[in-house]
mmCIF file of the N, C-alpha and C atoms, coordinates in Angstrom:
data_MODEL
# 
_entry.id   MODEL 
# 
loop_
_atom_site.group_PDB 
_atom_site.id 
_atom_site.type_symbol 
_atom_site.label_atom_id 
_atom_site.label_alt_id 
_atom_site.label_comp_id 
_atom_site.label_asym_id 
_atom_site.label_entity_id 
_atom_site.label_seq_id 
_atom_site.pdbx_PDB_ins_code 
_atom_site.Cartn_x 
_atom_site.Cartn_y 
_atom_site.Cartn_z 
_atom_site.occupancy 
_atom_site.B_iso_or_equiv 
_atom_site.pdbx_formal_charge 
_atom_site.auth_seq_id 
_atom_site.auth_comp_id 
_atom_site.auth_asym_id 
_atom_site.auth_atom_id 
_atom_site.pdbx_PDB_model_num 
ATOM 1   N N  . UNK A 1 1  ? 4.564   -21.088 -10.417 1.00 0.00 ? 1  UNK A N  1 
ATOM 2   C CA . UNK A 1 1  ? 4.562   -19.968 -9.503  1.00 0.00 ? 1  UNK A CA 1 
ATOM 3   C C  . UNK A 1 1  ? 5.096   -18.748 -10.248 1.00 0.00 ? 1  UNK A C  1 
ATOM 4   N N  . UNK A 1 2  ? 4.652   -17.521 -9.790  1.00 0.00 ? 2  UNK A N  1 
ATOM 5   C CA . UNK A 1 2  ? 4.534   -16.148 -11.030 1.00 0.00 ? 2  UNK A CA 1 
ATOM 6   C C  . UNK A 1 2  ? 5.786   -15.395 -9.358  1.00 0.00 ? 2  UNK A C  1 
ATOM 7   N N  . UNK A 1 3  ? 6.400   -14.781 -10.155 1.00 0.00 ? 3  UNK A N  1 
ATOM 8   C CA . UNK A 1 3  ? 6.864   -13.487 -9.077  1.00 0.00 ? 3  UNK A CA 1 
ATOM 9   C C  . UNK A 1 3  ? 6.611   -12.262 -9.586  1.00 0.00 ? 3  UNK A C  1 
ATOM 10  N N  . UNK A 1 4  ? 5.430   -11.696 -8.974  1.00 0.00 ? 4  UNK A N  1 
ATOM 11  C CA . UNK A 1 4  ? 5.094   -10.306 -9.376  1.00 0.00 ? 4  UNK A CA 1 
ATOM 12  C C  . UNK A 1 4  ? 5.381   -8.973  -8.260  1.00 0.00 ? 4  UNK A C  1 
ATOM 13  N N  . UNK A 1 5  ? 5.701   -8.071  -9.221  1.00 0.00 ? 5  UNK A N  1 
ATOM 14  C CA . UNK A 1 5  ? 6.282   -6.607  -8.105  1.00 0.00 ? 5  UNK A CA 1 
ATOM 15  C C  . UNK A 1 5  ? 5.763   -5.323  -9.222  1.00 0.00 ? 5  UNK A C  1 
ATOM 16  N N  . UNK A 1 6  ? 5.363   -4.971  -7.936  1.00 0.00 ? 6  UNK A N  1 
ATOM 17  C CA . UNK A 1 6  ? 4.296   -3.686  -8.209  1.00 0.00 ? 6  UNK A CA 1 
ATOM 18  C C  . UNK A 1 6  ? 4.818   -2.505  -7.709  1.00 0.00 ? 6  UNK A C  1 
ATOM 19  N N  . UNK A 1 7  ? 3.662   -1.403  -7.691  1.00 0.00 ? 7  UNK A N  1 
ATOM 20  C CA . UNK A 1 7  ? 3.926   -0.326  -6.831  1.00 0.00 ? 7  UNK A CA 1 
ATOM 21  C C  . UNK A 1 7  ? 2.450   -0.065  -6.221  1.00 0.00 ? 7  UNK A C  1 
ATOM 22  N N  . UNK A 1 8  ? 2.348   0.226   -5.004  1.00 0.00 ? 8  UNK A N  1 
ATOM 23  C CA . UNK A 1 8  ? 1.188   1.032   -4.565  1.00 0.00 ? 8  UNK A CA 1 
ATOM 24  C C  . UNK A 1 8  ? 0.981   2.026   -4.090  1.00 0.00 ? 8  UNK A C  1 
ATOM 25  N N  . UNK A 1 9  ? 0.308   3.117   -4.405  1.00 0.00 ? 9  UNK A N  1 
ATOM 26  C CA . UNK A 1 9  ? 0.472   4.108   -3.646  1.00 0.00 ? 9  UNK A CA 1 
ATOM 27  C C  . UNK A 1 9  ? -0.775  4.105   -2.491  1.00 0.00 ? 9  UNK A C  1 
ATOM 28  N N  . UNK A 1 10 ? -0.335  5.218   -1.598  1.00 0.00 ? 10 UNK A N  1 
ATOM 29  C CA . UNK A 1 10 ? -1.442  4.661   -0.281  1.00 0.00 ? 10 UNK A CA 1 
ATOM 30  C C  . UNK A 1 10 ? -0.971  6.562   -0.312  1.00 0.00 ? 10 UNK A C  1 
ATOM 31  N N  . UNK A 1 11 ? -2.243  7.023   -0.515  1.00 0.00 ? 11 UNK A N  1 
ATOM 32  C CA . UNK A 1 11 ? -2.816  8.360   -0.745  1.00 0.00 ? 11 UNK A CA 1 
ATOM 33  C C  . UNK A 1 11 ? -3.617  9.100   0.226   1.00 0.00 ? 11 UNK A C  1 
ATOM 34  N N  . UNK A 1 12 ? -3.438  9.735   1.234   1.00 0.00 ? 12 UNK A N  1 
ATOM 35  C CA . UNK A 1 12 ? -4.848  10.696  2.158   1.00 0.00 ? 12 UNK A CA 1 
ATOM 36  C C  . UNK A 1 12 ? -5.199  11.568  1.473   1.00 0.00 ? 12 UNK A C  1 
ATOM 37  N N  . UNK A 1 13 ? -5.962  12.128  1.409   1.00 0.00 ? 13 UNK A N  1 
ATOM 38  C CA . UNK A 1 13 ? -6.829  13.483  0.812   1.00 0.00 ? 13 UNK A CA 1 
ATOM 39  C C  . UNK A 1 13 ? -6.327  14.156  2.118   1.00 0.00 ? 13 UNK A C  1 
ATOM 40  N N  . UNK A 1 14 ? -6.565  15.613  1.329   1.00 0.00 ? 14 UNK A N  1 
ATOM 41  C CA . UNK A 1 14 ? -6.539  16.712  2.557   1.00 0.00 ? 14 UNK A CA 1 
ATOM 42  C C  . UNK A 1 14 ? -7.451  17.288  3.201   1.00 0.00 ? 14 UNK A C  1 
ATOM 43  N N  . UNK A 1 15 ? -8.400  16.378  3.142   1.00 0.00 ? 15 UNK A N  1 
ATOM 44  C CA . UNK A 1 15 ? -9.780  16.452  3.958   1.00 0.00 ? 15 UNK A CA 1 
ATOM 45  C C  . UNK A 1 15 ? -10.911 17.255  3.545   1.00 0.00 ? 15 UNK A C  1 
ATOM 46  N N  . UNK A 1 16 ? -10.611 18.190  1.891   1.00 0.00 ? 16 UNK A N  1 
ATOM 47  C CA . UNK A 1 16 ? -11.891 18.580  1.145   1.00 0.00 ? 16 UNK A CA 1 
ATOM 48  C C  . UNK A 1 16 ? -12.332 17.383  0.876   1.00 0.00 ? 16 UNK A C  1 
ATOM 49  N N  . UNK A 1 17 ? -12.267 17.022  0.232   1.00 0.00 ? 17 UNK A N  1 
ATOM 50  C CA . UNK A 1 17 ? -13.373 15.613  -0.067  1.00 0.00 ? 17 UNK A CA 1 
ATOM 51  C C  . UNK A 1 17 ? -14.283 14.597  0.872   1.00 0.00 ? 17 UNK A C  1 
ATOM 52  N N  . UNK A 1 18 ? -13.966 15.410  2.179   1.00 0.00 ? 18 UNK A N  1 
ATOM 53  C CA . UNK A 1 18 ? -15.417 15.216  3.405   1.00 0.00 ? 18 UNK A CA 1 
ATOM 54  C C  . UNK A 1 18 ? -15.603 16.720  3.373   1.00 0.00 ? 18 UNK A C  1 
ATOM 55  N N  . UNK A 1 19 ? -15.775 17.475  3.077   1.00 0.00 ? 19 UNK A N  1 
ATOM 56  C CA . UNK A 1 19 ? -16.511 19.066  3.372   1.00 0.00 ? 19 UNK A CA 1 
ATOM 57  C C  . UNK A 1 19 ? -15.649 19.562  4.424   1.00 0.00 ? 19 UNK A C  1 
ATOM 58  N N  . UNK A 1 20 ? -14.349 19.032  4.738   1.00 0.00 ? 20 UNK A N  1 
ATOM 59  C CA . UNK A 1 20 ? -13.967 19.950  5.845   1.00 0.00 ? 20 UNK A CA 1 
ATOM 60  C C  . UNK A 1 20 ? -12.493 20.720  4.875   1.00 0.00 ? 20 UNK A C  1 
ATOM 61  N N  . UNK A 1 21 ? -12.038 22.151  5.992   1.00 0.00 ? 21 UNK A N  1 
ATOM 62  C CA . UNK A 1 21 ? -11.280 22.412  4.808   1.00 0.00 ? 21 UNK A CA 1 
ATOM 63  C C  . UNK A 1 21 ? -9.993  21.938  5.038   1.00 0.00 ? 21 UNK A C  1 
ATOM 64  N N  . UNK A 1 22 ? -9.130  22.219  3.698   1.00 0.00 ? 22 UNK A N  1 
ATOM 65  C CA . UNK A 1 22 ? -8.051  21.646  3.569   1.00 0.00 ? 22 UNK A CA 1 
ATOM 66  C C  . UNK A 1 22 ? -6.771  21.318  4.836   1.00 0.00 ? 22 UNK A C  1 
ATOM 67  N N  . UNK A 1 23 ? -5.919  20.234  4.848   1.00 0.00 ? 23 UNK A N  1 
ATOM 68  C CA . UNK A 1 23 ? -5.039  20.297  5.833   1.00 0.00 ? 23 UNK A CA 1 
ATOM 69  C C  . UNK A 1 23 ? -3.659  19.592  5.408   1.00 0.00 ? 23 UNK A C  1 
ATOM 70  N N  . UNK A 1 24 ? -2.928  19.539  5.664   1.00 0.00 ? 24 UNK A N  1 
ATOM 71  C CA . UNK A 1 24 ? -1.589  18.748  5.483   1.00 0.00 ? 24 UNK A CA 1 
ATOM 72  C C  . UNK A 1 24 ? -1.344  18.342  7.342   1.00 0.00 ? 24 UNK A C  1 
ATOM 73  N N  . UNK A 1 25 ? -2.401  18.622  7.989   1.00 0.00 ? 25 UNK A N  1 
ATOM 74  C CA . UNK A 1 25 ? -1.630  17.910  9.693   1.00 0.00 ? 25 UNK A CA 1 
ATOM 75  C C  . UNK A 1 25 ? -2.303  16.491  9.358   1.00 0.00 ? 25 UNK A C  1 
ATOM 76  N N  . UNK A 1 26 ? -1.768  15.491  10.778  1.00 0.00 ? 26 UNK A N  1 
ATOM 77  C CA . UNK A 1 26 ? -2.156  14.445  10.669  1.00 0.00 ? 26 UNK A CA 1 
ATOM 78  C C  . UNK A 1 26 ? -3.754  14.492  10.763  1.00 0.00 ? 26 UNK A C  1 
ATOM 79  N N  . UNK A 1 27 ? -4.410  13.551  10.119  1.00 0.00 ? 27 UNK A N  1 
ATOM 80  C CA . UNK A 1 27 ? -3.709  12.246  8.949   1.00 0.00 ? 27 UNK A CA 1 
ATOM 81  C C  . UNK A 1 27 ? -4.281  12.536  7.549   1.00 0.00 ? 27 UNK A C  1 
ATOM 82  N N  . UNK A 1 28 ? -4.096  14.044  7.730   1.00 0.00 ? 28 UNK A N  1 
ATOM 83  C CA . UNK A 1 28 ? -4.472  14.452  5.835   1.00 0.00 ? 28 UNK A CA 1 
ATOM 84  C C  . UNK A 1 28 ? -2.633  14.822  5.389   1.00 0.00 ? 28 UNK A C  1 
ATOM 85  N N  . UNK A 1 29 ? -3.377  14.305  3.941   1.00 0.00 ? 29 UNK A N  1 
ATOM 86  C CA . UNK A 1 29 ? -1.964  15.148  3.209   1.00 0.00 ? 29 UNK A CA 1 
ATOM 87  C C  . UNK A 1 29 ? -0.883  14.238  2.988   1.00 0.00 ? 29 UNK A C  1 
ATOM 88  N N  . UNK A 1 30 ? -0.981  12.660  3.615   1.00 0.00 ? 30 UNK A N  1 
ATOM 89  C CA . UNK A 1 30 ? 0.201   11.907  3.768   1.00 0.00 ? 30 UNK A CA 1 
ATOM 90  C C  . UNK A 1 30 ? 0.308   11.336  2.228   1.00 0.00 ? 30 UNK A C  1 
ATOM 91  N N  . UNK A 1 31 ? 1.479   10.665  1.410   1.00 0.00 ? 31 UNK A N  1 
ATOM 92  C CA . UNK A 1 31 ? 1.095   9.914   0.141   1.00 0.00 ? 31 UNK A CA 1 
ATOM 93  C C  . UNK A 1 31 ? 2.558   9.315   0.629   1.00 0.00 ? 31 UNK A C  1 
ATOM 94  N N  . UNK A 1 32 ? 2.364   7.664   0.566   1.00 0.00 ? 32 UNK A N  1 
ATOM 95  C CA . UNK A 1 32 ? 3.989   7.017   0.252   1.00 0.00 ? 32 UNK A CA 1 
ATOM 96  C C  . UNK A 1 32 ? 3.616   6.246   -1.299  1.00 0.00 ? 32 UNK A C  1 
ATOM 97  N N  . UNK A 1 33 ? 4.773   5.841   -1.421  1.00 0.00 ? 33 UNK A N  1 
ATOM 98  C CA . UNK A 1 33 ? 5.121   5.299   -2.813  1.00 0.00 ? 33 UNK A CA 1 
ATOM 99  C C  . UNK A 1 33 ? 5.753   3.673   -2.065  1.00 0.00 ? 33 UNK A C  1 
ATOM 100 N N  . UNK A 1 34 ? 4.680   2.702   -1.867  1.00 0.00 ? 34 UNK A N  1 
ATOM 101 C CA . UNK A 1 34 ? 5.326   1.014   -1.311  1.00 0.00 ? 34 UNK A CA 1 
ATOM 102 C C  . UNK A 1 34 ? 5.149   0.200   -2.530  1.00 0.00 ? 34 UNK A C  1 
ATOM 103 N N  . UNK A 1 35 ? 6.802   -0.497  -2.352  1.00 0.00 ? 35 UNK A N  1 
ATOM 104 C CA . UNK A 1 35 ? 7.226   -1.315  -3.568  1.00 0.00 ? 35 UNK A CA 1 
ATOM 105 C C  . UNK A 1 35 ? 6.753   -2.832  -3.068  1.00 0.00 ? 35 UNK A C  1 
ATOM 106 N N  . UNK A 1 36 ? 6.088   -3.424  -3.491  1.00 0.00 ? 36 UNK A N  1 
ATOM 107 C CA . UNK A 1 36 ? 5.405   -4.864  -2.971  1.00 0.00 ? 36 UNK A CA 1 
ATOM 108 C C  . UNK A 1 36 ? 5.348   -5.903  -4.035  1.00 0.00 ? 36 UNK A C  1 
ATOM 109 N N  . UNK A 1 37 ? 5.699   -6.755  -3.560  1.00 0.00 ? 37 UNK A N  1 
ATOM 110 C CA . UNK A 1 37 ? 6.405   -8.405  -4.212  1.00 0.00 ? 37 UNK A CA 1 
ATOM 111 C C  . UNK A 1 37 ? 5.259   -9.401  -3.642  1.00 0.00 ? 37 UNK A C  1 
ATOM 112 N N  . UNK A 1 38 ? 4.922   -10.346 -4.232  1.00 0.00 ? 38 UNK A N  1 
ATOM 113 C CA . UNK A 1 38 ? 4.105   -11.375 -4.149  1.00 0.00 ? 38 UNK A CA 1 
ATOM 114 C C  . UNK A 1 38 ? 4.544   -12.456 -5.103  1.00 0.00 ? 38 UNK A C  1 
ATOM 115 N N  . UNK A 1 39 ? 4.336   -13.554 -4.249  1.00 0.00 ? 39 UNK A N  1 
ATOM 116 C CA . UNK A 1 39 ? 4.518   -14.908 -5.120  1.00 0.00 ? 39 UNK A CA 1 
ATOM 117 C C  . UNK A 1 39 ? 3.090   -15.908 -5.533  1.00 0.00 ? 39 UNK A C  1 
ATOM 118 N N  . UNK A 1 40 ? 2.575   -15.973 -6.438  1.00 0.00 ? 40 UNK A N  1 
ATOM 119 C CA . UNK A 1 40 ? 1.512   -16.526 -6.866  1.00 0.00 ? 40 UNK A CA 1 
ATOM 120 C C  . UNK A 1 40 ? 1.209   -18.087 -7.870  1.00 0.00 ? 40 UNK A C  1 
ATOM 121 N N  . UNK A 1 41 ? 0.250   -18.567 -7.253  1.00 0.00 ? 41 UNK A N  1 
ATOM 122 C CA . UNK A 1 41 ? 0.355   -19.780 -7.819  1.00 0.00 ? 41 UNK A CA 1 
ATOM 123 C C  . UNK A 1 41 ? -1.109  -19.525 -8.563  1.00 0.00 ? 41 UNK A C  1 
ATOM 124 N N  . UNK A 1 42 ? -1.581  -20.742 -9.468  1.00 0.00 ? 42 UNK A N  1 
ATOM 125 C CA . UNK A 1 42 ? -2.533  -20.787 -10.330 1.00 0.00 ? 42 UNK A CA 1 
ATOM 126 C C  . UNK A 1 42 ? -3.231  -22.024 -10.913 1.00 0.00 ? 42 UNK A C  1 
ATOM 127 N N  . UNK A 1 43 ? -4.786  -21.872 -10.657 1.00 0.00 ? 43 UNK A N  1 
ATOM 128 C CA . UNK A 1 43 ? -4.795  -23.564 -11.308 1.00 0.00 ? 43 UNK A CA 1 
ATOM 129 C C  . UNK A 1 43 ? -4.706  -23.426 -12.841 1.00 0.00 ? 43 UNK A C  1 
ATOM 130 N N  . UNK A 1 44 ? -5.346  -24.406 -13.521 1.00 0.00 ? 44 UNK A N  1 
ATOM 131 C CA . UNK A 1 44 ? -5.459  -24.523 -14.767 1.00 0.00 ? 44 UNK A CA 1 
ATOM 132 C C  . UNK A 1 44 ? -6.269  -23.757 -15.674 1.00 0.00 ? 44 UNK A C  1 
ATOM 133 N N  . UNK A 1 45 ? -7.102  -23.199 -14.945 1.00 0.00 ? 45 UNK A N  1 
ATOM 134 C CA . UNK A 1 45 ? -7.674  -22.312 -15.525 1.00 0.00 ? 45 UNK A CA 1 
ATOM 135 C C  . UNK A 1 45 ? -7.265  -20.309 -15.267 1.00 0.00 ? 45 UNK A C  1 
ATOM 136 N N  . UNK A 1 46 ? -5.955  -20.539 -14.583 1.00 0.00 ? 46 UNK A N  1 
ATOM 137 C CA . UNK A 1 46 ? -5.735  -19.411 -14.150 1.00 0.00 ? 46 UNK A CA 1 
ATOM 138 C C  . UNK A 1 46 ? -6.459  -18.354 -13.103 1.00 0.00 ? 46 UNK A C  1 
ATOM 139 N N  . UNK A 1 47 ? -6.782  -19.145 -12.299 1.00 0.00 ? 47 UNK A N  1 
ATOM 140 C CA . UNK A 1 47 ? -7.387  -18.506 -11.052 1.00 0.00 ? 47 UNK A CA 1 
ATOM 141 C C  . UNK A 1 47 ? -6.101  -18.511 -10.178 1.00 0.00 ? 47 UNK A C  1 
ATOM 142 N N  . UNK A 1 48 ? -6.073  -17.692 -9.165  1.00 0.00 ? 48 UNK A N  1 
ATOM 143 C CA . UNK A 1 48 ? -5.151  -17.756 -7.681  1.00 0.00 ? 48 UNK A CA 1 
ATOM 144 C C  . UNK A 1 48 ? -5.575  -18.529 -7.203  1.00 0.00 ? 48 UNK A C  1 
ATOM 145 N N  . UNK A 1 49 ? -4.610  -19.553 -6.464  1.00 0.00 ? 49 UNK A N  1 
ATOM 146 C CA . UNK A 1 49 ? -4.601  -20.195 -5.478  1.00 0.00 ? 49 UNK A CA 1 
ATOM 147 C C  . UNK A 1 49 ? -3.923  -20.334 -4.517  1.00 0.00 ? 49 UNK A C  1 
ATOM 148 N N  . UNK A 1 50 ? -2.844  -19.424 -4.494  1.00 0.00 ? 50 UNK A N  1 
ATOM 149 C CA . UNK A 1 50 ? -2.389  -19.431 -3.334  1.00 0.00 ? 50 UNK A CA 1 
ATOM 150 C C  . UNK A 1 50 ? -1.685  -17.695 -3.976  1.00 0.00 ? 50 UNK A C  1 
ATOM 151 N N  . UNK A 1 51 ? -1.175  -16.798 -2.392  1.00 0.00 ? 51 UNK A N  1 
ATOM 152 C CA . UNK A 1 51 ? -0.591  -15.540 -2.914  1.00 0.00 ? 51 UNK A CA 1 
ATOM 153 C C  . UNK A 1 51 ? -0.460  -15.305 -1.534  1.00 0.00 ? 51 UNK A C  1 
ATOM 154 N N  . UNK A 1 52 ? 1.203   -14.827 -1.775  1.00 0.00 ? 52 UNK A N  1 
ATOM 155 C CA . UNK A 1 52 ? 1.989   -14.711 -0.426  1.00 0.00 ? 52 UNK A CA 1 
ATOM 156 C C  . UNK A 1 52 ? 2.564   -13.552 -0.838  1.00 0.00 ? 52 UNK A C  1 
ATOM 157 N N  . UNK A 1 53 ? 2.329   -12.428 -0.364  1.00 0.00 ? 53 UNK A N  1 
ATOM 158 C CA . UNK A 1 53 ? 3.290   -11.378 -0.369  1.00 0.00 ? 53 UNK A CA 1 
ATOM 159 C C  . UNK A 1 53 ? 4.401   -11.227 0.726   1.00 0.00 ? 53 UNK A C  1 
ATOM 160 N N  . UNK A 1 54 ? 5.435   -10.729 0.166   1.00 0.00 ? 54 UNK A N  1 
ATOM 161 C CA . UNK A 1 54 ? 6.375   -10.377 0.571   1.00 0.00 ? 54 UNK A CA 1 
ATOM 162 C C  . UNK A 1 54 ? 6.585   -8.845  0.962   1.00 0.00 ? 54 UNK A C  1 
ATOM 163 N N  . UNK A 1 55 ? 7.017   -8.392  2.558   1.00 0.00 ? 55 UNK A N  1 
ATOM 164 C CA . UNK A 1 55 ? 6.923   -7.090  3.098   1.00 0.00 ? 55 UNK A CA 1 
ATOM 165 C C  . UNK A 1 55 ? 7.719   -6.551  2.871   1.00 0.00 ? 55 UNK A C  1 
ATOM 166 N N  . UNK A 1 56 ? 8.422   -5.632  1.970   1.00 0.00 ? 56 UNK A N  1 
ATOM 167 C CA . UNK A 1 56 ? 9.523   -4.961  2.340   1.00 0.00 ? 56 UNK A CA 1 
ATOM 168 C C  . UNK A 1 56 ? 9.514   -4.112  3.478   1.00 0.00 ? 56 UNK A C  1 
ATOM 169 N N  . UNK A 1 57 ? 10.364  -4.276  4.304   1.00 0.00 ? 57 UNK A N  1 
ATOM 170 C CA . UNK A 1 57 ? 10.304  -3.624  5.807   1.00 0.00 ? 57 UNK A CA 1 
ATOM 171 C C  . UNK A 1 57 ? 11.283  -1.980  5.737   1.00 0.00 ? 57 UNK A C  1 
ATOM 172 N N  . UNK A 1 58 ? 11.125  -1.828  4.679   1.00 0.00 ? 58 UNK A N  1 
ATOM 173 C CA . UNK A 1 58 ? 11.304  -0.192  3.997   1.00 0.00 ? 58 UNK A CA 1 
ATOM 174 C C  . UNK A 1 58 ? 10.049  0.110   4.208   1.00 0.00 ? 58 UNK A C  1 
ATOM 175 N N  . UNK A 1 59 ? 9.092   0.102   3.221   1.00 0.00 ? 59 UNK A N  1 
ATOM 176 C CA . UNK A 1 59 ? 8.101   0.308   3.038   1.00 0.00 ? 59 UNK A CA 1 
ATOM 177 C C  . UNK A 1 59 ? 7.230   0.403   4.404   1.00 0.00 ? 59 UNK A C  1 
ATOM 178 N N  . UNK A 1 60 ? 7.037   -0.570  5.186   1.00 0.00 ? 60 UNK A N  1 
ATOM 179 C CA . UNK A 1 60 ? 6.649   -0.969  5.876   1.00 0.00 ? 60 UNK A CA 1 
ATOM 180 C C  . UNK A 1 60 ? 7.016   -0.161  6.975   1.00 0.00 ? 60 UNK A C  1 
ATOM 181 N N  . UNK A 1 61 ? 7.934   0.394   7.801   1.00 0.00 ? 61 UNK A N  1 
ATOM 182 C CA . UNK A 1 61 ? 8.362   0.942   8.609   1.00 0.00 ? 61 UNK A CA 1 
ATOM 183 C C  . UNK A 1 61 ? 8.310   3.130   7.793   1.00 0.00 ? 61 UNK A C  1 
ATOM 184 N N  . UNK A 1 62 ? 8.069   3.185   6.973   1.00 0.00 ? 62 UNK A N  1 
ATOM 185 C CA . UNK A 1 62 ? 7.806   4.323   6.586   1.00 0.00 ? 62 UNK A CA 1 
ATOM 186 C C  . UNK A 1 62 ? 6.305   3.901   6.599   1.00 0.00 ? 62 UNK A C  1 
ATOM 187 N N  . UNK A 1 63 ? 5.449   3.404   6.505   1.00 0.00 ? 63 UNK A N  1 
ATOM 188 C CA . UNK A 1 63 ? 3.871   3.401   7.387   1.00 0.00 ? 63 UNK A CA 1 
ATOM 189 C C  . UNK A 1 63 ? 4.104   3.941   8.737   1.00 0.00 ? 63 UNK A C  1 
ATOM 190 N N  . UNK A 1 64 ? 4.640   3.159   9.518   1.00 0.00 ? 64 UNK A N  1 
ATOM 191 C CA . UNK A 1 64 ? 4.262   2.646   10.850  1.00 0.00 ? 64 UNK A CA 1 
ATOM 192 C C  . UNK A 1 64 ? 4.939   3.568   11.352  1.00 0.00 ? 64 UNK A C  1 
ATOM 193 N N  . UNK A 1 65 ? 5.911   4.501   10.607  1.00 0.00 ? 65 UNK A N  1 
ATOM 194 C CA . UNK A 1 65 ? 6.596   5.813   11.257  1.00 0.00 ? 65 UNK A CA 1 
ATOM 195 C C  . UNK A 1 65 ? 5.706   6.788   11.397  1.00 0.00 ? 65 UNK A C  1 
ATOM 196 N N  . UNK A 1 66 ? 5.225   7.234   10.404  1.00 0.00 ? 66 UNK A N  1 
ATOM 197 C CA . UNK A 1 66 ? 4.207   7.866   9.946   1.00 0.00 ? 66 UNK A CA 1 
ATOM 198 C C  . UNK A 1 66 ? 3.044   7.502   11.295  1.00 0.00 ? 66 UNK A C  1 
ATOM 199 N N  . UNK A 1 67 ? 2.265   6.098   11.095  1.00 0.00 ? 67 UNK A N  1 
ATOM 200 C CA . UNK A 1 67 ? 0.822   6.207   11.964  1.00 0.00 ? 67 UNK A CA 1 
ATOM 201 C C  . UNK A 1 67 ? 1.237   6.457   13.138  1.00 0.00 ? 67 UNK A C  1 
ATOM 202 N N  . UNK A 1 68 ? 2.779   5.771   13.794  1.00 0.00 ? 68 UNK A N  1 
ATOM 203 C CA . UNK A 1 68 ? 2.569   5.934   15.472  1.00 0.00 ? 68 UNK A CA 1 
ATOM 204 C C  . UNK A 1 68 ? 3.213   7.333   15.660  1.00 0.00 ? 68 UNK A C  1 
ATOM 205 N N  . UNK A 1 69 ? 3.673   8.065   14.634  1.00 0.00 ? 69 UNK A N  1 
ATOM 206 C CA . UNK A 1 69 ? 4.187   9.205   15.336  1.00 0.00 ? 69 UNK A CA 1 
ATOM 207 C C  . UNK A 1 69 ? 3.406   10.019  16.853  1.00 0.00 ? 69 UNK A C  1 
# 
């Protein structure tokens, strides 16, 4: 079993990149920085076979602040 930790970013455009013009209101303009952990297993040939991430509920609650505002 591997313990891997990353970063992802989860990015909106500000809505030029559909032809409309620019915005920072919801839901253009948002960018977080989520730190994410996963535990991974592997057969013998190094494929996944199993992968369980782990939520940090930091991360996670700076989403969900953000969408339900």
């Amino acid at each position: 079993m591997a313990s891997i930790r990353y970063k992802e970013i989860v990015d909106f455009p500000d809505g030029t990149s559909f032809g409309i013009p620019p915005s920072s209101e919801y839901p253009w303009g948002f960018k977080v920085i989520q730190h994410e952990h996963a535990l991974v297993t592997v057969d013998d040939e190094c494929k996944i076979k199993t992968l369980k991430e782990i939520i940090s509920t930091k991360s996670q609650n700076t989403i969900s602040d953000w969408y339900y505002r």
